[in-house]
FIKOLNU-58329 format. One record per residue: chain; x negated, y negated, z negated of N, C-alpha, C in turn. Coordinates in steps of 0.02 Angstrom, whole numbers, plus 50000, padded with zeros to 5 digits. Layout:
BEGIN
ATOM;A;X;Y;Z;X;Y;Z;X;Y;Z $
...
***
This chain:
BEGIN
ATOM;A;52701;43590;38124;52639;43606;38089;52601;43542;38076 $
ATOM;A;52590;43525;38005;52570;43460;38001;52492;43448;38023 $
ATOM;A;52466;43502;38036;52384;43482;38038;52364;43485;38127 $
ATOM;A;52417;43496;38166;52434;43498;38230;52409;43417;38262 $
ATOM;A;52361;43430;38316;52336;43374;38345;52325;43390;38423 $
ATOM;A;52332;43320;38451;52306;43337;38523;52236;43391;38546 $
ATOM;A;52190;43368;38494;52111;43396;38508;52137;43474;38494 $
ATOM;A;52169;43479;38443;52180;43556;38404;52229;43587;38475 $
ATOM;A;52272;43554;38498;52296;43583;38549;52256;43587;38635 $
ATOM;A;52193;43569;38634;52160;43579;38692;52119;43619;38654 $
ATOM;A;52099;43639;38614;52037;43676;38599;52058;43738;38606 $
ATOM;A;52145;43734;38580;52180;43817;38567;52182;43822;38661 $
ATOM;A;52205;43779;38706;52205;43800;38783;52141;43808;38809 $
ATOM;A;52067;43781;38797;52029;43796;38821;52004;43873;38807 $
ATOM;A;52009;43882;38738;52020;43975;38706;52060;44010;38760 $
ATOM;A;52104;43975;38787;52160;44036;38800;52130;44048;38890 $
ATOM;A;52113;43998;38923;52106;43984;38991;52018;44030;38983 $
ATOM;A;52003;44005;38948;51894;44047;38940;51926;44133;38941 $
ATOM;A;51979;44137;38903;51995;44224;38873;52035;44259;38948 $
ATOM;A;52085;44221;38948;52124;44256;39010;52132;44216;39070 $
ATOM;A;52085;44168;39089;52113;44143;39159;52156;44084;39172 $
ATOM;A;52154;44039;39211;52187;43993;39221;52285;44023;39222 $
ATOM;A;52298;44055;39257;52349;44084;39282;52377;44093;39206 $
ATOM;A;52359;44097;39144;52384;44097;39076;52393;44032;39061 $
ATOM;A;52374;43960;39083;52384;43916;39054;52447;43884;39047 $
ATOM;A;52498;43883;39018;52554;43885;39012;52556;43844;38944 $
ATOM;A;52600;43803;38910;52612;43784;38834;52639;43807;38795 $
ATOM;A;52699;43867;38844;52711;43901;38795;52652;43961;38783 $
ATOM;A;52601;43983;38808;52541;44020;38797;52511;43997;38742 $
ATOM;A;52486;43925;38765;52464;43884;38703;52496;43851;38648 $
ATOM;A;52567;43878;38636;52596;43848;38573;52590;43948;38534 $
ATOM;A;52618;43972;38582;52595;44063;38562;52546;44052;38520 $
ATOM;A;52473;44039;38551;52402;44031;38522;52405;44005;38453 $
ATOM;A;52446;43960;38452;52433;43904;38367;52491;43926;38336 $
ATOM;A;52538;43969;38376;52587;44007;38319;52649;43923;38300 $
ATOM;A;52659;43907;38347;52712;43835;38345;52756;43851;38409 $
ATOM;A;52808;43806;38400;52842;43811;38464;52831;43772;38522 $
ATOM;A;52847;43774;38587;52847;43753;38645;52832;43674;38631 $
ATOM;A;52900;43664;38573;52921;43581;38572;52874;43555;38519 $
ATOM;A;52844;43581;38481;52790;43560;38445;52746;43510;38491 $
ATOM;A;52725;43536;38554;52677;43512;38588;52680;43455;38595 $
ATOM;A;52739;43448;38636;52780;43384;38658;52759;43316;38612 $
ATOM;A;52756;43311;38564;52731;43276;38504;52668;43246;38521 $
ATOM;A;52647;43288;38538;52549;43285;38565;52543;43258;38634 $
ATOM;A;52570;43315;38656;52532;43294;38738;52622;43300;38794 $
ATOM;A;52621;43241;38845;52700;43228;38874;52683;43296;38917 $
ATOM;A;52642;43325;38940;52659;43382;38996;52594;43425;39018 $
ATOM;A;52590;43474;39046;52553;43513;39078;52489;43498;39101 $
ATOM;A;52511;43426;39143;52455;43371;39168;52411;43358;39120 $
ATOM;A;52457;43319;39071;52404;43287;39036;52367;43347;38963 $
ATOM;A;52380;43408;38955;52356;43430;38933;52286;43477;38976 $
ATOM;A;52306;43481;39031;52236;43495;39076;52179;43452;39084 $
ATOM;A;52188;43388;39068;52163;43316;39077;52124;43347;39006 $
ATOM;A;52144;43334;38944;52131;43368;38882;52084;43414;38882 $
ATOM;A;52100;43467;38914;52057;43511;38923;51975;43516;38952 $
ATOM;A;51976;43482;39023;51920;43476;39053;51880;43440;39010 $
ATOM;A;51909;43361;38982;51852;43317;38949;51837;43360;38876 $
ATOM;A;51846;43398;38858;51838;43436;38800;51770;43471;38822 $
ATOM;A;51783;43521;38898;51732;43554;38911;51669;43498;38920 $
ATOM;A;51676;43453;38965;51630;43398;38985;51618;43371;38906 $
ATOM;A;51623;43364;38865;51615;43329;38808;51563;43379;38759 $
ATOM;A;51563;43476;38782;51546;43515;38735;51468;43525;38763 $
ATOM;A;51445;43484;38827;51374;43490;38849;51327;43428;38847 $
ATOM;A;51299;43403;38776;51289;43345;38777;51242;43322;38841 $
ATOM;A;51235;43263;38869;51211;43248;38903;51151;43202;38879 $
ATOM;A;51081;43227;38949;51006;43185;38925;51025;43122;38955 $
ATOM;A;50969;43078;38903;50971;42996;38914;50936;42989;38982 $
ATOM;A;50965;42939;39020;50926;42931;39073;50870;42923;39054 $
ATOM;A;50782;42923;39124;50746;42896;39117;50719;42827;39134 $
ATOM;A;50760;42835;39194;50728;42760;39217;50704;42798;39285 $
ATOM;A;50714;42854;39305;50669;42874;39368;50755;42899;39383 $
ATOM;A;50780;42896;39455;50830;42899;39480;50838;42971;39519 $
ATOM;A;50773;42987;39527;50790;43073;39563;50788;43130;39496 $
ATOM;A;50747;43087;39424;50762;43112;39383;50798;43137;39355 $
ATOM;A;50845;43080;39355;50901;43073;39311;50960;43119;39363 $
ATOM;A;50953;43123;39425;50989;43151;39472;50987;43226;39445 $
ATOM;A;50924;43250;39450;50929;43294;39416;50957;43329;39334 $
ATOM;A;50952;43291;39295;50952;43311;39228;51038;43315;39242 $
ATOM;A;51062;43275;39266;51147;43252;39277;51172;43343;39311 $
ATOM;A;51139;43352;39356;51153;43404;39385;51149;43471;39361 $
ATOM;A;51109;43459;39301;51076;43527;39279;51173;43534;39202 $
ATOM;A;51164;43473;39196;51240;43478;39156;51273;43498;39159 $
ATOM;A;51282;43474;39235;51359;43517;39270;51339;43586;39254 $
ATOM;A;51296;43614;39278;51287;43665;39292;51324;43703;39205 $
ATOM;A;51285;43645;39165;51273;43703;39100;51371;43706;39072 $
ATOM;A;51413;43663;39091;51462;43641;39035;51522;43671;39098 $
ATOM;A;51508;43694;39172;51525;43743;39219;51519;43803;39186 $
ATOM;A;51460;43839;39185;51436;43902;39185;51485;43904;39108 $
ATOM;A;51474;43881;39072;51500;43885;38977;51584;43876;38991 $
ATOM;A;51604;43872;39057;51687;43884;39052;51701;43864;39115 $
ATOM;A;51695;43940;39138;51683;43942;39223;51774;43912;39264 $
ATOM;A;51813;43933;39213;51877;43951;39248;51904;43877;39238 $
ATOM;A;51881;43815;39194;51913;43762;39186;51895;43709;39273 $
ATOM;A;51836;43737;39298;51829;43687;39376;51918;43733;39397 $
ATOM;A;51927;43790;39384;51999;43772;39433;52064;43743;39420 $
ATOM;A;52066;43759;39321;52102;43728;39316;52115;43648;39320 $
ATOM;A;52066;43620;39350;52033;43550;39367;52072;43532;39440 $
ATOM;A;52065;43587;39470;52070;43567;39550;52148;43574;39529 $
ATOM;A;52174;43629;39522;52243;43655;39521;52296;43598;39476 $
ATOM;A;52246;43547;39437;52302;43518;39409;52267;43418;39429 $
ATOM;A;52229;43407;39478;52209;43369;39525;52201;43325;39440 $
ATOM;A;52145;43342;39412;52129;43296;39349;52054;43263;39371 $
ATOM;A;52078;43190;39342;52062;43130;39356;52041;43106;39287 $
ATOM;A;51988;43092;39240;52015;43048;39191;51961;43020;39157 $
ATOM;A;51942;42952;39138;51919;42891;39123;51837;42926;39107 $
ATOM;A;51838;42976;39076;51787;43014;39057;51758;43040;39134 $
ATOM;A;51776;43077;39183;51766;43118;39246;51732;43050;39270 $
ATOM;A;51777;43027;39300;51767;42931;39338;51706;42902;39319 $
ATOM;A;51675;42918;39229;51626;42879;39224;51555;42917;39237 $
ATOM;A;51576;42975;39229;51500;43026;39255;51501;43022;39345 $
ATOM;A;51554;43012;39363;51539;43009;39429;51527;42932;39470 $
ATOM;A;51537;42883;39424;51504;42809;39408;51432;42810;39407 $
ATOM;A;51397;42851;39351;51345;42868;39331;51293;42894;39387 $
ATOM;A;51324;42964;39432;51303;42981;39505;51281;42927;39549 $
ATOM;A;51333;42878;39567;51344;42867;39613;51263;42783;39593 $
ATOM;A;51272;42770;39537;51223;42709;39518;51162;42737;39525 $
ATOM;A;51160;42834;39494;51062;42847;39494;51062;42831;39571 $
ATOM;A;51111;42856;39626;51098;42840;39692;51074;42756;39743 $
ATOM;A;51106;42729;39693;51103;42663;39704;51026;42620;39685 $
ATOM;A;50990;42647;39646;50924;42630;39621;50902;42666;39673 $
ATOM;A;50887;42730;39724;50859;42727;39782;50834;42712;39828 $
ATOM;A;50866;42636;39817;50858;42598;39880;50895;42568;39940 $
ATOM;A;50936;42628;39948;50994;42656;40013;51025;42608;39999 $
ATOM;A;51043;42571;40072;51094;42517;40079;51164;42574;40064 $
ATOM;A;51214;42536;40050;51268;42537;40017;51325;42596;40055 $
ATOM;A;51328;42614;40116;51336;42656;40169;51294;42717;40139 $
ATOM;A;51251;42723;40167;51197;42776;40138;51199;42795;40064 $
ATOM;A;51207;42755;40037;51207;42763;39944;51284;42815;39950 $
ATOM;A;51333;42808;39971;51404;42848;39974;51371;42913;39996 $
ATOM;A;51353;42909;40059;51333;42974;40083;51284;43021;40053 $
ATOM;A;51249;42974;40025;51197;43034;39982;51224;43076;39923 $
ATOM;A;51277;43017;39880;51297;43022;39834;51348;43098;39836 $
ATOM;A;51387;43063;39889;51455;43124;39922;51415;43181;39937 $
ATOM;A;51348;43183;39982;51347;43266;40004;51298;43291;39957 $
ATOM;A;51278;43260;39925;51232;43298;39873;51282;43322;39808 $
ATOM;A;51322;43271;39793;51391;43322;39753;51427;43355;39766 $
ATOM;A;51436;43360;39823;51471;43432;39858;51413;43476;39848 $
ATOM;A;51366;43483;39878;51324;43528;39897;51283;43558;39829 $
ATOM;A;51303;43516;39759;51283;43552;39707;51328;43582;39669 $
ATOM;A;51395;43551;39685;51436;43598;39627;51456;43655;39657 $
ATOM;A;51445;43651;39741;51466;43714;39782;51404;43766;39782 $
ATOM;A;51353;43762;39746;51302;43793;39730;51325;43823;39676 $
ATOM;A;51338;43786;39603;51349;43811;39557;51416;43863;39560 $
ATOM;A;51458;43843;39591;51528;43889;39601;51501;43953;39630 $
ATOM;A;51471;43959;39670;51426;44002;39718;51401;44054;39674 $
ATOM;A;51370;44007;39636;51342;44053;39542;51379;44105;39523 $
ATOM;A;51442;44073;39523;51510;44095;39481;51497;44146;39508 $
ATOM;A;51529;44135;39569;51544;44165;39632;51509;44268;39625 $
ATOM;A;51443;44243;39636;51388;44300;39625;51389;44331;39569 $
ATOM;A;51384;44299;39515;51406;44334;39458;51475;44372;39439 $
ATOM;A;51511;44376;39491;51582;44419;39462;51589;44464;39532 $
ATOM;A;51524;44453;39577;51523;44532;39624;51493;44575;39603 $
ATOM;A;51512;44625;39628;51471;44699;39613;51428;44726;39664 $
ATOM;A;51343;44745;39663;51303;44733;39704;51307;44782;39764 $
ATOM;A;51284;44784;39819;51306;44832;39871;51279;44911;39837 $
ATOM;A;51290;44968;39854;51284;45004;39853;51216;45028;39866 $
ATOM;A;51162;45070;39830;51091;45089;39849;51101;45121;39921 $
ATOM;A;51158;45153;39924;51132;45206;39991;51135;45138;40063 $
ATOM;A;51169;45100;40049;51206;45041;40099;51128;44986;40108 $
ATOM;A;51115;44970;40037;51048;44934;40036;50984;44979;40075 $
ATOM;A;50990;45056;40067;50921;45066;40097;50906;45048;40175 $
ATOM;A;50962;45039;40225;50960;45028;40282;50951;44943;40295 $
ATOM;A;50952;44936;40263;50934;44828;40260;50879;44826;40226 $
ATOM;A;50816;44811;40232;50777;44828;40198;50773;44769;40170 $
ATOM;A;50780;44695;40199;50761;44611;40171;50823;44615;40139 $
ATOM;A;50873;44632;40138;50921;44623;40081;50896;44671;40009 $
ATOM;A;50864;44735;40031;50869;44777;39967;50831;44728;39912 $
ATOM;A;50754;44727;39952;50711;44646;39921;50757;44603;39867 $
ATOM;A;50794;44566;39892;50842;44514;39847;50849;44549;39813 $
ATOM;A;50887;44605;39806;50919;44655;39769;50886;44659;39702 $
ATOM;A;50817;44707;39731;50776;44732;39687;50732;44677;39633 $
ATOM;A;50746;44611;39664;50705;44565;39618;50764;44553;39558 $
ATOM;A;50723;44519;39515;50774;44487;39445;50741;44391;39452 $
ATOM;A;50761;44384;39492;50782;44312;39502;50787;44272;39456 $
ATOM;A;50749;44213;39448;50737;44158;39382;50784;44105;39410 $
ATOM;A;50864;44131;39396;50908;44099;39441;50914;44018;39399 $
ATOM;A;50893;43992;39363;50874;43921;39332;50831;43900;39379 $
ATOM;A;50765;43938;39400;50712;43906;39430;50745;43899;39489 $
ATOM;A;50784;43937;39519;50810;43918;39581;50845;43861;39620 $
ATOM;A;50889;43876;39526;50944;43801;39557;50905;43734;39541 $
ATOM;A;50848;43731;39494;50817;43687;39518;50774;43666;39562 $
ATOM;A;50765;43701;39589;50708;43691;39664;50780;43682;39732 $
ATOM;A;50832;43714;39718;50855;43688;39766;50925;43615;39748 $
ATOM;A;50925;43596;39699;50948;43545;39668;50889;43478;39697 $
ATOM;A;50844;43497;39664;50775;43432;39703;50755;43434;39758 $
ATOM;A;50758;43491;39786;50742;43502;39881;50814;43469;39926 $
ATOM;A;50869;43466;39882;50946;43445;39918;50919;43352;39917 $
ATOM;A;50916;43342;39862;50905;43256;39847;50841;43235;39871 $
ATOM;A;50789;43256;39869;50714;43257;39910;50732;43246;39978 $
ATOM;A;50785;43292;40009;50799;43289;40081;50863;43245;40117 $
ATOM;A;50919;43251;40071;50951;43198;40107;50926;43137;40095 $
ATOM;A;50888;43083;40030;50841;43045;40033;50796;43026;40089 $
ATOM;A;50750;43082;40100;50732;43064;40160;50748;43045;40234 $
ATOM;A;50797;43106;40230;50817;43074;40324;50842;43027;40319 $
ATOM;A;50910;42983;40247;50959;42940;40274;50906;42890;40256 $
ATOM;A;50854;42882;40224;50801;42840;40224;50755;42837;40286 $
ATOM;A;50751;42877;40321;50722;42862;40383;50748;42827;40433 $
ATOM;A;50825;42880;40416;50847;42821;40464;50877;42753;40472 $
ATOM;A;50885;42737;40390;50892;42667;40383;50828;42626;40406 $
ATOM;A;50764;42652;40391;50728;42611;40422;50694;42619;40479 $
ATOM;A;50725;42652;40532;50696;42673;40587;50706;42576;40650 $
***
């Protein structure tokens, strides 16, 4: 197919992985998709790997990102609120991420980007890792968490009336944006502080 391209062949896998699931990502799925054969691909992309590689920076590429400000818990934030958005807009590509251990020049430099707003902090160079490391765990395991909640089904009314502080949660409609940002800036507000205390204790 002459109009057949690498981009044209991640856009048709990111379609196919958003529609049915990682567990579909296959080339021959995605040569199915563009109506070509298996070996068409081959042309484009050498293997599986590197078309998952393809894939993620596509998603990461479809949430433009804000200019820093110059304020470092700022920018911590705005960085975070990304993930969140270019996650949530193609929930199933974080696994095909893990499942195919993708790494690539694009990933490396947003997590370059992390690791420097941390570094304007202050935090000697020890501390700058650690803030960096548990505050990125502790936000994308928030956002997965998201996922997570959004594809359960809520307990049962008769089950909720006997819990009464759970029915509460229940019964509210949650400004789940306002949330993850209060606890996005309460995570960086707080490991900031203690490993700053105790650097200068």
């Amino acid at each position: 197919m002459a109009d057949l391209s690498a981009e044209r062949i991640a856009n048709a896998a990111l379609e196919l992985v958003d529609s049915e699931g990682v567990n579909a990502f296959t080339l021959r799925g995605v040569a199915r998709r563009l109506n070509v054969t298996p070996m068409a691909l081959y042309h484009h992309v050498a293997d599986k790997e590197e078309l998952a590689a393809l894939v993620v920076d596509a998603v990461v590429k479809s949430v433009p990102r804000d200019d820093g400000t110059g304020d470092w818990k700022e920018d911590l934030w705005l960085m975070s609120r990304w993930m969140r958005s270019y996650t949530l807009k193609h929930p199933s590509v974080g696994q095909l991420r893990r499942a195919h251990r993708v790494w690539t020049p694009l990933l490396l430099s947003t997590t370059n980007d992390w690791f420097g707003y941390w570094r304007q902090s202050g935090l000697n160079e020890e501390n700058t890792i650690k803030a960096a490391g548990a505050c990125g765990l502790a936000i994308y395991g928030l956002i997965n968490e998201e996922l997570n909640i959004r594809n359960m089904t809520p307990p049962k009314p008769d089950l909720l009336e006997r819990i009464r502080n759970v029915q509460a949660v229940f019964e509210q409609k949650p400004d789940v944006e306002s949330m993850f940002e209060l606890t996005v800036r309460s995570v960086i507000d707080g490991v900031f502080s203690r490993l700053s205390a105790k650097q200068n204790a």
